[in-house]
LUMLO-351812 format. One record per residue (C-alpha): x, y, z; residue in one letter. Coordinates in steps of 0.1 Angstrom, whole numbers, plus 5000, padded with zeros to 4 digits. Last residue first. Layout:
N
R  east  north    up  rest
R     X      Y     Z     A
...
This chain:
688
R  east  north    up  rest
R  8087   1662  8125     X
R  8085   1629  8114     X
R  8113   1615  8092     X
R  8105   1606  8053     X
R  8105   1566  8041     X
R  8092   1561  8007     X
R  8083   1525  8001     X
R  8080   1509  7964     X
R  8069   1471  7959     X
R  8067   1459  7924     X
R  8053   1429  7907     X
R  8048   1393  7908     X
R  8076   1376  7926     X
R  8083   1411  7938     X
R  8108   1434  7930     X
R  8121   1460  7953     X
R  8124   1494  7954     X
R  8135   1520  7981     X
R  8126   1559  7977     X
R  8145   1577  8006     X
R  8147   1600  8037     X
R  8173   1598  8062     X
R  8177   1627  8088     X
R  8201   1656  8088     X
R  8171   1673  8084     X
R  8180   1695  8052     X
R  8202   1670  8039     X
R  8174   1645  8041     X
R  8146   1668  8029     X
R  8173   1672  7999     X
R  8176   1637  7993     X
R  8142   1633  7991     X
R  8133   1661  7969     X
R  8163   1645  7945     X
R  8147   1611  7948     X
R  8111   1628  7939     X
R  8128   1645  7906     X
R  8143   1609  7898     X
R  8111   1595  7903     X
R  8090   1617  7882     X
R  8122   1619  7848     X
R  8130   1582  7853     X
R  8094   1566  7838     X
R  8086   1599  7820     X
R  8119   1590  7796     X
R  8099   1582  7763     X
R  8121   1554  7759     X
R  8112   1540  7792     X
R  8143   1518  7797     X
R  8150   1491  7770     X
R  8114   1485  7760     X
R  8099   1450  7763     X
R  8130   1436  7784     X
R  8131   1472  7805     X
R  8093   1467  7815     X
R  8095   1429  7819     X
R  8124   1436  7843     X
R  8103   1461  7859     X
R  8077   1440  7872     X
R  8045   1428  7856     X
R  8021   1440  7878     X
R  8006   1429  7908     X
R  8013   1461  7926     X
R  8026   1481  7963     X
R  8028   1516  7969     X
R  8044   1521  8007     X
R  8046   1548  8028     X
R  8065   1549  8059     X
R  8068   1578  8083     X
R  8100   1576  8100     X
R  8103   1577  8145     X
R  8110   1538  8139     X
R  8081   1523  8117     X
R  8053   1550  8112     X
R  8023   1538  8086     X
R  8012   1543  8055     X
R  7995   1514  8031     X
R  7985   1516  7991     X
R  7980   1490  7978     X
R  7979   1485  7939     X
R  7952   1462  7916     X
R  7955   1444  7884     X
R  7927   1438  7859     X
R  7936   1412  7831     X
R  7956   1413  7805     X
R  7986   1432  7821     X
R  8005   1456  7804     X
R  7985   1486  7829     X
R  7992   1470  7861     X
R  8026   1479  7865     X
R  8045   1505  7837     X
R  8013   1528  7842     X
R  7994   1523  7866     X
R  8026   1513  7892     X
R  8046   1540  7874     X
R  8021   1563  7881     X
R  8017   1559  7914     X
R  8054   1563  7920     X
R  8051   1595  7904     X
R  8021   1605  7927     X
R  8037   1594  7963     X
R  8063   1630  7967     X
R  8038   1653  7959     X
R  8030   1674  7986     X
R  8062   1675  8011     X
R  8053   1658  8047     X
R  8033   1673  8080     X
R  8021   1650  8105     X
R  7985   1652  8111     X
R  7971   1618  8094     X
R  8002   1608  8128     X
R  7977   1620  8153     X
R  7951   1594  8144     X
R  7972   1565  8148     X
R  7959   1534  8129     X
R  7976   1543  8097     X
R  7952   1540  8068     X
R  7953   1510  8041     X
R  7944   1527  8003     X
R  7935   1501  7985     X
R  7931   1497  7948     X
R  7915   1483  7914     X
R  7928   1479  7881     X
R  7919   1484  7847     X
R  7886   1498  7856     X
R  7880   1517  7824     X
R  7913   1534  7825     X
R  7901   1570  7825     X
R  7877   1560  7859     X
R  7905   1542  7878     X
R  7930   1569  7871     X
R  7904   1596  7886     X
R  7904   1571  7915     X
R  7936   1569  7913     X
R  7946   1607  7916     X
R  7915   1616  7940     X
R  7932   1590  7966     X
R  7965   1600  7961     X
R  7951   1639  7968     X
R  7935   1623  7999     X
R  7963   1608  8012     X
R  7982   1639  8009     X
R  7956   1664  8032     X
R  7956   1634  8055     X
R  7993   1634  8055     X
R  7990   1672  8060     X
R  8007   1695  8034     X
R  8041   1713  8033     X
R  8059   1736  8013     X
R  8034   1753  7995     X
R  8024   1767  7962     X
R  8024   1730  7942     X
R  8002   1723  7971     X
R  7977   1741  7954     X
R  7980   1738  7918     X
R  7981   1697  7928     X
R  7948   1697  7947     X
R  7926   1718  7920     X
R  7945   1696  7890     X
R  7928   1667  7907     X
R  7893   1681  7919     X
R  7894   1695  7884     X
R  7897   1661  7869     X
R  7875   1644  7894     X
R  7849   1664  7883     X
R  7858   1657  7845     X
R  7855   1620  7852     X
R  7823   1621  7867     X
R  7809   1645  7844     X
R  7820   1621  7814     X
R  7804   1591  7829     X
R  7774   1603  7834     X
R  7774   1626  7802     X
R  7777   1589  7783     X
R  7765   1598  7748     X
R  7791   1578  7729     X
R  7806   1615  7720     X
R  7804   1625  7753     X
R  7824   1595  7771     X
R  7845   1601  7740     X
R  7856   1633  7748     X
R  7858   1623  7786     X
R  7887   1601  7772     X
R  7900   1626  7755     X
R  7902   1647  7780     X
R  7920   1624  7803     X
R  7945   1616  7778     X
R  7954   1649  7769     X
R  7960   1656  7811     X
R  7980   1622  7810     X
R  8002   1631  7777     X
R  8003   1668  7792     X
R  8018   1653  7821     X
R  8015   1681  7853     X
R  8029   1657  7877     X
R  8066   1660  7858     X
R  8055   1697  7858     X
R  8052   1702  7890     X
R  8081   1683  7906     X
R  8098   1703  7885     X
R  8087   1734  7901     X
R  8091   1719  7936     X
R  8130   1713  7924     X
R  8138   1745  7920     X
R  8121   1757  7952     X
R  8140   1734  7970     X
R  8172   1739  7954     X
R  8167   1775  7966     X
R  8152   1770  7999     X
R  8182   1741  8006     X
R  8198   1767  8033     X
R  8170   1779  8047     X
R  8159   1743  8051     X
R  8188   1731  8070     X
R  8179   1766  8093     X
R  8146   1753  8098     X
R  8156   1718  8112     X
R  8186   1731  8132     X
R  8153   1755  8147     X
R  8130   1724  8152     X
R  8158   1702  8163     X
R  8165   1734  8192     X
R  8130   1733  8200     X
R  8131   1697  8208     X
R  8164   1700  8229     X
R  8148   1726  8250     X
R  8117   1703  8257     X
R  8141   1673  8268     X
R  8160   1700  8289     X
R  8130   1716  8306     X
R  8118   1681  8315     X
R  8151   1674  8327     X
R  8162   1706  8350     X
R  8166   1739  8357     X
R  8203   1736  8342     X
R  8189   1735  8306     X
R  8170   1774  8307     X
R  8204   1787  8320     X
R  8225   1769  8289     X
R  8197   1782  8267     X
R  8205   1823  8279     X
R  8239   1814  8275     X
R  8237   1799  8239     X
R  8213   1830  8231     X
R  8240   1856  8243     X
R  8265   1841  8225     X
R  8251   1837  8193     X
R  8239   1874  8198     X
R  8277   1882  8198     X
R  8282   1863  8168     X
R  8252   1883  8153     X
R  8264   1914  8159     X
R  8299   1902  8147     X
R  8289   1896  8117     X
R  8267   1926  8110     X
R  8296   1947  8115     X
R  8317   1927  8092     X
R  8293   1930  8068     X
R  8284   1967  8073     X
R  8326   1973  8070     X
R  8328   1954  8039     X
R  8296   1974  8025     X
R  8317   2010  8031     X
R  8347   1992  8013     X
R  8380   1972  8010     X
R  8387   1964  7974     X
R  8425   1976  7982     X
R  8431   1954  8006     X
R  8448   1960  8039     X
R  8410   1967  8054     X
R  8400   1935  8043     X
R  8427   1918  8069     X
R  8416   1938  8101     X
R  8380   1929  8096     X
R  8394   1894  8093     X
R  8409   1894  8126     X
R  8381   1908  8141     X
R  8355   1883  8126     X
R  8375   1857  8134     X
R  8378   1865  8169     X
R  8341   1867  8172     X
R  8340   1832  8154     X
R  8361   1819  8174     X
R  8340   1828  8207     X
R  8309   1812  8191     X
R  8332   1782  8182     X
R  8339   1781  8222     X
R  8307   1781  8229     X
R  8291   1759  8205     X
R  8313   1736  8220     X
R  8307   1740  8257     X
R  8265   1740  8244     X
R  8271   1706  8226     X
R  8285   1691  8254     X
R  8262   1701  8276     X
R  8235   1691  8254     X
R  8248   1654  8244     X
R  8254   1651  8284     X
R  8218   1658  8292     X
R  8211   1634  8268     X
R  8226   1607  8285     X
R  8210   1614  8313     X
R  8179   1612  8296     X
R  8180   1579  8284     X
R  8196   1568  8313     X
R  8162   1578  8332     X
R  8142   1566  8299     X
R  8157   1530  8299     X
R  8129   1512  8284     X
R  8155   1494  8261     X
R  8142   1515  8233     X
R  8144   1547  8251     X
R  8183   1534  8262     X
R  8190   1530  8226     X
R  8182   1565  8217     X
R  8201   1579  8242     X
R  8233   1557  8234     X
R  8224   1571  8203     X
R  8233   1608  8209     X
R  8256   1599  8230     X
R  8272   1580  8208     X
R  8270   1609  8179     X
R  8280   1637  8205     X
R  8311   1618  8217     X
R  8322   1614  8180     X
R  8322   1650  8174     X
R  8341   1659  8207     X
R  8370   1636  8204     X
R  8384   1645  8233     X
R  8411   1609  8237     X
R  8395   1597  8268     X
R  8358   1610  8260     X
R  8365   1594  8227     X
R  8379   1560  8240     X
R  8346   1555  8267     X
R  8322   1567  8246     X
R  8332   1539  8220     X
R  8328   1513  8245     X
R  8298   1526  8253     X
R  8284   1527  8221     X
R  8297   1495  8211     X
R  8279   1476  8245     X
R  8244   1500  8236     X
R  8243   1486  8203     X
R  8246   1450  8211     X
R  8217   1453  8239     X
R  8197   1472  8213     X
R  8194   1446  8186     X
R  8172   1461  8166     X
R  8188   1456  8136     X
R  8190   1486  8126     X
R  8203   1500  8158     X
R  8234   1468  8154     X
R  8243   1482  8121     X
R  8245   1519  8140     X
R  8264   1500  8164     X
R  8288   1493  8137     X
R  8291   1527  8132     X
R  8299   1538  8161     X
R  8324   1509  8170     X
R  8338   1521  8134     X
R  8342   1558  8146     X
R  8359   1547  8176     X
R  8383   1530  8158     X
R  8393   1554  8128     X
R  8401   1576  8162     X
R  8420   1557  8179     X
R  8447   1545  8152     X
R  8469   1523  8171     X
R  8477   1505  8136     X
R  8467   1471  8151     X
R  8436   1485  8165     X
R  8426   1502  8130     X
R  8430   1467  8114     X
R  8414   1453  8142     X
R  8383   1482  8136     X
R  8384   1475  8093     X
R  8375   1436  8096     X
R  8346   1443  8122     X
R  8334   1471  8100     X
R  8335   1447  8070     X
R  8317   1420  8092     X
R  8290   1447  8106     X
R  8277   1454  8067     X
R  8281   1416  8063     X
R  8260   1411  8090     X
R  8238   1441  8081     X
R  8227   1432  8048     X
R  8199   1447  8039     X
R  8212   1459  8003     X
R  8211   1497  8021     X
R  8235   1484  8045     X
R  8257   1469  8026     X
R  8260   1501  8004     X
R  8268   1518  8039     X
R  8291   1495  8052     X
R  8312   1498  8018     X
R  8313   1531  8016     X
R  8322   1532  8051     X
R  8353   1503  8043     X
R  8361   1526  8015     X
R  8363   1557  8037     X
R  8383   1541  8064     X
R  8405   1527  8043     X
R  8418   1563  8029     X
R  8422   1575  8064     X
R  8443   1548  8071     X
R  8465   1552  8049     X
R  8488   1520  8039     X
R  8497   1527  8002     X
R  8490   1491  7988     X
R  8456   1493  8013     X
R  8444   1525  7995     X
R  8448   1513  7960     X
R  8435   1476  7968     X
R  8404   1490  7989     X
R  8396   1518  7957     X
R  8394   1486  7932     X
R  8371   1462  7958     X
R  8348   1497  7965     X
R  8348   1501  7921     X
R  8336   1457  7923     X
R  8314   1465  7949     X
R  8295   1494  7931     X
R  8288   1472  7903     X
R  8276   1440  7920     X
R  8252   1466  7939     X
R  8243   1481  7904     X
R  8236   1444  7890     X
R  8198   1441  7888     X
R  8195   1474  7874     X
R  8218   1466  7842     X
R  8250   1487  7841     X
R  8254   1505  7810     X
R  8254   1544  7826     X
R  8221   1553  7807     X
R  8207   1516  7811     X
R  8213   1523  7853     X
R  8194   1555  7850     X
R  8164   1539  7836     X
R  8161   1516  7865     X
R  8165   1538  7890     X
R  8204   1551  7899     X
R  8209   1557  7942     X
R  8233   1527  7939     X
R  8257   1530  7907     X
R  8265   1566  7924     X
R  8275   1553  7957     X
R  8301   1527  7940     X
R  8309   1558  7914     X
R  8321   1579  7944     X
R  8337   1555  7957     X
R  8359   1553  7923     X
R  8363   1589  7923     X
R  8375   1587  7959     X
R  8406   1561  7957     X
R  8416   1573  7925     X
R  8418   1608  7940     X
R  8440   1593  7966     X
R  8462   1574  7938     X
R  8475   1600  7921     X
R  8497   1574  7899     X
R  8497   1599  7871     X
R  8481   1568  7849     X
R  8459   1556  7874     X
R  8448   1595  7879     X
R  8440   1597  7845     X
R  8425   1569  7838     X
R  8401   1575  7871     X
R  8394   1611  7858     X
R  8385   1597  7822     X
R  8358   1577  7840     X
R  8344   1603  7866     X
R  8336   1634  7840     X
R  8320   1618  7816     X
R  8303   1593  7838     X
R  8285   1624  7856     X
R  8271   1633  7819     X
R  8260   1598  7812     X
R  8244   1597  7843     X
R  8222   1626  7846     X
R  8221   1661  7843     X
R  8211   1672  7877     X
R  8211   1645  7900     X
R  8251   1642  7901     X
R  8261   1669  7876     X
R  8279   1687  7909     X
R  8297   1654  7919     X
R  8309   1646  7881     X
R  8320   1688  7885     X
R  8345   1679  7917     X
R  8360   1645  7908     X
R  8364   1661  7873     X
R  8385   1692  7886     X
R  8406   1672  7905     X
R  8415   1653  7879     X
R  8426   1683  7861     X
R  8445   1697  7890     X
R  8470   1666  7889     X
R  8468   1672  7850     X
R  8485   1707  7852     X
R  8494   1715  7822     X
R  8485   1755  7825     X
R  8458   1757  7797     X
R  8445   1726  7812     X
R  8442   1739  7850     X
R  8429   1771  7832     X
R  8400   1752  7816     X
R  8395   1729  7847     X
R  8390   1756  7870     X
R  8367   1774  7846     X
R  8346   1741  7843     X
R  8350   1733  7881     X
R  8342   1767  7889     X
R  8306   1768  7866     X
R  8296   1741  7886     X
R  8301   1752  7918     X
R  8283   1779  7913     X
R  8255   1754  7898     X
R  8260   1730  7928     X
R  8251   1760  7953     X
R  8246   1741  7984     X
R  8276   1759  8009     X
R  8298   1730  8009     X
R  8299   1726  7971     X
R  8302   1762  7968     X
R  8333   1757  7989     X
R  8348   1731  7971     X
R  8342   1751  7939     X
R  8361   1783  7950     X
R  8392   1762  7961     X
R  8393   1749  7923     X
R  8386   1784  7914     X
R  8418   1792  7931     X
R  8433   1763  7917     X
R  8426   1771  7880     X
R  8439   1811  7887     X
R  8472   1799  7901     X
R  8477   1775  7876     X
R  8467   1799  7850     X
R  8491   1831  7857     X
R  8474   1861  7845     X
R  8494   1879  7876     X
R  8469   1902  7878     X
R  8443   1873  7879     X
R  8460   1854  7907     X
R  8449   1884  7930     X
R  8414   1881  7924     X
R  8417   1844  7928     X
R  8432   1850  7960     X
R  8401   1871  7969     X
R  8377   1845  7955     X
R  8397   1818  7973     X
R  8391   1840  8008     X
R  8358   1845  8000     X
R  8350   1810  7995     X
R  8364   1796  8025     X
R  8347   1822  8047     X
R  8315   1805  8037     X
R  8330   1772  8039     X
R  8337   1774  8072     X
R  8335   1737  8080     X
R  8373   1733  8095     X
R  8389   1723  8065     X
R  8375   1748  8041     X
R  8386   1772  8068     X
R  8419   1765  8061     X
R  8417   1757  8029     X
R  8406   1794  8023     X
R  8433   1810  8044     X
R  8459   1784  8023     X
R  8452   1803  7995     X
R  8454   1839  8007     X
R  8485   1832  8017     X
R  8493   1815  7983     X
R  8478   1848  7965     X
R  8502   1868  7985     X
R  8533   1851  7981     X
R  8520   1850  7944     X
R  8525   1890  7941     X
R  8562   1889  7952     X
R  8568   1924  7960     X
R  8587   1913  7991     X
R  8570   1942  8010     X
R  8534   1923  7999     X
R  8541   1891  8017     X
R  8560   1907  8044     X
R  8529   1929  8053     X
R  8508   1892  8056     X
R  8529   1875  8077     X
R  8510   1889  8106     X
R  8477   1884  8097     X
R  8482   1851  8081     X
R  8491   1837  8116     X
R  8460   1857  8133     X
R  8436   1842  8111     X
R  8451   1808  8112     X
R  8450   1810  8153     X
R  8416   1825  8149     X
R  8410   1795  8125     X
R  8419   1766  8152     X
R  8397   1742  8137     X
R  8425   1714  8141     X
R  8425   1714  8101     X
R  8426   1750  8099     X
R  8460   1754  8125     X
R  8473   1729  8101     X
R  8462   1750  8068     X
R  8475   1784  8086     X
R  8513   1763  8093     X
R  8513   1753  8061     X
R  8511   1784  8044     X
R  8538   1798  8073     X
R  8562   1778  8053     X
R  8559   1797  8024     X
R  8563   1829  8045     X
R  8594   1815  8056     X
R  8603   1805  8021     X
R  8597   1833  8002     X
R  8614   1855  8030     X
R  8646   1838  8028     X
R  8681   1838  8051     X
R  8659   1826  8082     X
R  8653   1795  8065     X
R  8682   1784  8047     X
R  8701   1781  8084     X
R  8678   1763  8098     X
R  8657   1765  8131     X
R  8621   1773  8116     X
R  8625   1744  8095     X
R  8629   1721  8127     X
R  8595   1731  8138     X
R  8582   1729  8102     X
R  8592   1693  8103     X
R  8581   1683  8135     X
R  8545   1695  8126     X
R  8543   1678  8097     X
R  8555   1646  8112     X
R  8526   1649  8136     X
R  8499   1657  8110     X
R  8503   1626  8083     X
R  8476   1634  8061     X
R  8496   1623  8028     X
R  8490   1658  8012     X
R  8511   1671  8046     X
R  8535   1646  8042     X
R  8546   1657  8010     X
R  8543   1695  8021     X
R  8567   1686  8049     X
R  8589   1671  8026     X
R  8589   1705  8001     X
R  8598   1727  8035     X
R  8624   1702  8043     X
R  8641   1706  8010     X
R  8635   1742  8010     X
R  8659   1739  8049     X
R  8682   1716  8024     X
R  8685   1736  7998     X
R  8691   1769  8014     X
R  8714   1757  8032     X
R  8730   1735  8008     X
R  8740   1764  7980     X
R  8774   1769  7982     X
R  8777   1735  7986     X
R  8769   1724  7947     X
R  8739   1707  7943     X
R  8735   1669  7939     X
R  8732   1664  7978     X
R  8702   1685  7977     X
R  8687   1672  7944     X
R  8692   1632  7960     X
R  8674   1644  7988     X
R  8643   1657  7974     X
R  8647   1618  7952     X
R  8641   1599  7980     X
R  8610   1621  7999     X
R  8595   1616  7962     X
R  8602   1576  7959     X
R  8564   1565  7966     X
R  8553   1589  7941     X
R  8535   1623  7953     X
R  8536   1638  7918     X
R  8532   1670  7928     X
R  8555   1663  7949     X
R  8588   1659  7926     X
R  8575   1685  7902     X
R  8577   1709  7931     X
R  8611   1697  7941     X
């Protein structure tokens, strides 16, 4: 019967019968209540809550059940991993608590570990990953007395998802390959593919695309050929997204030309929307057809964007999924938002208010009220506007309540489970302590900022600023490491010893032809140059006058070691206040480069590049502009930047934007497009 689902073919519920009614009937009892144990675990990897609930209900009255332990406490797995998914983890806690003892007076070692198990998937599933990973490290633990491989690869499998969760890739990295290993070792190809989904995501933006392609394309044959069709479904959408964010380089790494990375990821969203439609889940189409929206919507494209969306809600409607429905009206109002077309927004947005206040889902009642506020500012609305944020913060502050309170009984409950193991210790205890100080503080601050709310709407619209500010620092706690990581290679890709040997030289000659003019002028700017970038290479944030002025310095100082190959403009934002927005040094240079460089530089005569920053839609905007000749005569003349520079700055700048996104919860991106005569680059980052 574990074969049987493992496999999860279409047949599986089918042939668990067929093995009870096969055995002889001394034994149905227990077959049949393991039978339905193994059914509800089939339905439980197909998503389908309700029927797994009926069926452990009905397991708990049978016969087979109450005549074995294994199986009851089996059983009980499930139940912790549904109480996860409904983020009820004190109720998970508490469950695994008490069936805990009778794991380890059965003297069954893996009872134990698979408790242990389904605690981490548990509160993988309801965004504790932190508590996730140290309840798959201690099952892990535990698996490793047994020296039993599955058990071990799946442990670190759970291990990885949570580092992935937490933002430490390289952690997560080094699971997936140990996972995989044991996973291997064991036979276990359902777990394999698994593995390679999870470690093509951690080599995303770190070892580039070749390296995530080894991972993702043998995982697809494999799964094809298993017939596991979900993590078909999500490798493949994963590649669609992946084809996307790659620059021009990147997309001759992975053998897909630049110009035909959207065609690309369509045709891997068109594969994963067969699969997922030929098994009818609707969780599964919702993905692709958010995949989808989304690559649509970074083409431009927002009709078609809002057509797939339109195509997916009546499918929703028709399945009487609520849910999957109100989350497409939100996002197609999203389409609508960029648009700009608030009246159609604000008619989806209430609509899908209406169904998730109805139905409690709280998540999706934040997000449209969150933009239901957003569009009633742009409608001139500001009394609704506020309202409506008024609702966003009570909501959010009854929520963060009741998790507050969770967490407190978490912290108990736990407390009590450590000290039944033997690695309990002195620094356990001070954890836990510290845990629930700091729970309890939670609670103190929520109520202290539920009392500062109720005096009135300015108060709130000044409370909800401070509490971006604070989200917005604790994001960046979180990312300090990667961040920090990637400011160093930001350094060096600025720090070019082929453009700091250049420049030298160049003064060299200046000398040598007895032109001190001309060489003191360029060797000022020099140290004016590598002066700016030492500096803000030691801090996390500059001004945008601060930043203009180091572009400024950088061309200029190009302009000089080039001979007047090109000439620029640098087009200033009309708003004074917004030269003192804060932004990450460093982010404009590469681009820059590649303009001088790749750009103007092949030309015969003398090109020129415009520079122009402005805000458009609470997003700073800047934009480097050429009259070059355009990538495509770049990759024609070279294949890709064979000496790699062209990739190596950009890509380190797209990583520093994708963390400033993560780390805001904002978007924040490098888009390109080419121009009838060269190549127009704009980096949008959100204003503080």
């Amino acid at each position: 019967m574990e074969a049987v689902v493992a496999r999860q073919s279409p047949d599986a519920a089918g042939r668990i019968a067929e093995i009870v009614s096969e055995a002889p009937i001394r034994d149905r009892d227990v077959l049949a209540a393991w039978s339905t144990y193994y059914v509800a675990k089939l339905h439980e990897s197909g998503r389908n809550w309700p029927l797994v609930d009926s069926l452990l209900a009905q397991l708990v009255g049978m016969p087979g059940h109450a005549s074995d332990t294994s199986l009851q406490l089996l059983a009980r797995t499930i139940a912790i991993r549904q109480a996860g998914r409904l983020g009820h983890l004190a109720h998970a806690d508490s469950i695994a608590a008490a069936w805990r003892p009778r794991a380890r007076e059965s003297g069954d070692l893996r009872l134990t570990v698979e408790l242990l198990r389904s605690l981490g998937e548990a509160h993988s599933a309801a965004a504790d990953p932190a508590g996730a990973l140290e309840y798959f490290r201690s099952a892990w633990v535990e698996a490793g007395k047994l020296d039993d491989a599955y058990l071990e690869g799946r442990c670190r499998l759970g291990m990885a998802h949570a580092q992935i969760d937490l933002g430490n890739n390289d952690e997560a990295a080094e699971s997936c390959l140990a996972a995989k290993e044991k996973l291997m070792e064991a036979g276990d190809p359902y777990g394999v593919v698994s593995a390679q989904k999870l470690l093509g995501y951690c080599y995303w933006d770190v070892l580039g695309p070749r390296k995530v392609l080894d991972q993702w394309l043998p995982a697809i044959q494999l799964a094809d050929s298993l017939g596991i069709f979900r993590e078909s479904v999500i490798v493949r959408l994963n590649m669609a997204k992946f084809n996307v964010t790659l620059d021009s380089a990147g997309s001759v790494e992975a053998g897909v030309p630049y110009a035909e990375r959207y065609d690309a990821a369509h045709r891997y969203i068109d594969q994963a929307d067969s699969i997922a439609a030929a098994h009818g889940e609707p969780e599964l189409t919702a993905y692709v057809v958010q995949t989808r929206s989304k690559i649509l919507n970074r083409q431009g494209l927002f009709d078609a964007s809002t057509q797939a969306l339109m195509g997916a809600l009546s499918k929703f409607r028709a399945a009487g999924n609520q849910y999957f429905e109100v989350s497409t009206m939100i996002d197609i109002a999203s389409n609508e938002i960029s648009m700009r077309r608030w009246h159609h927004a604000e008619h989806w947005l209430r609509l899908a208010l209406a169904m998730a206040e109805q139905s409690n889902y709280n998540t999706l009642r934040m997000l449209a009220l969150n933009r239901l506020a957003h569009t009633s500012v742009k409608l001139g609305r500001y009394a609704e506007a506020l309202a409506y944020k008024e609702r966003w913060y009570s909501l959010k502050d009854s929520l963060e309540g009741l998790q507050v309170t969770d967490r407190i009984a978490q912290t108990e409950l736990r407390h009590a489970f450590r000290n039944q193991q033997v690695v309990d210790s002195l620094a356990h205890v001070q954890t836990l302590t510290r845990e629930r100080s700091t729970a309890m503080a939670s609670v103190y601050r929520l109520r202290r900022r539920s009392l500062v709310l109720a005096a009135g709407g300015l108060f709130l619209a000044l409370g909800g600023s401070l509490v971006f500010v604070l989200d917005r620092k604790r994001r960046r706690e979180r990312y300090a490491k990667q961040a920090a990581e990637l400011e160093a290679k930001a350094l060096r890709a600025q720090m070019d010893p082929h453009f700091i040997g250049n420049t030298l030289h160049t003064a060299n000659t200046y000398l040598l032809s007895n032109d001190p003019k001309s060489a003191s002028e360029l060797l000022s700017l020099f140290s004016k140059w590598m002066r700016t970038t030492l500096v803000s290479s030691h801090r996390d944030d500059v001004s945008l006058r601060e930043d203009i002025e180091a572009m400024r310095t950088y061309l200029t100082l190009e302009q000089v070691r080039t001979k007047h190959k090109f000439t620029f403009h640098i087009e200033m934002p009309d708003d004074e206040e917004l030269l003192h927005v804060r932004i990450p040094p460093m982010l404009v240079q590469p681009f820059l480069e590649n303009a001088i460089r790749h750009g103007v530089g092949p030309l015969s005569g003398r090109g020129h590049i415009t520079l122009h920053i402005g805000a458009v839609n609470d997003q700073l905007s800047i934009v480097v502009e050429d009259n070059g000749v355009g990538r495509r005569a770049v990759l024609h003349r070279s294949g890709g930047d064979p000496e790699g520079k062209l990739s190596l700055g950009t890509a380190i700048t797209r990583q520093r934007l994708r963390l400033l996104a993560k780390a805001t919860g904002r978007p924040a991106d490098a888009r390109v497009t080419d121009l009838a005569q060269g190549t127009r680059v704009e980096i949008v980052v959100p204003l503080a």
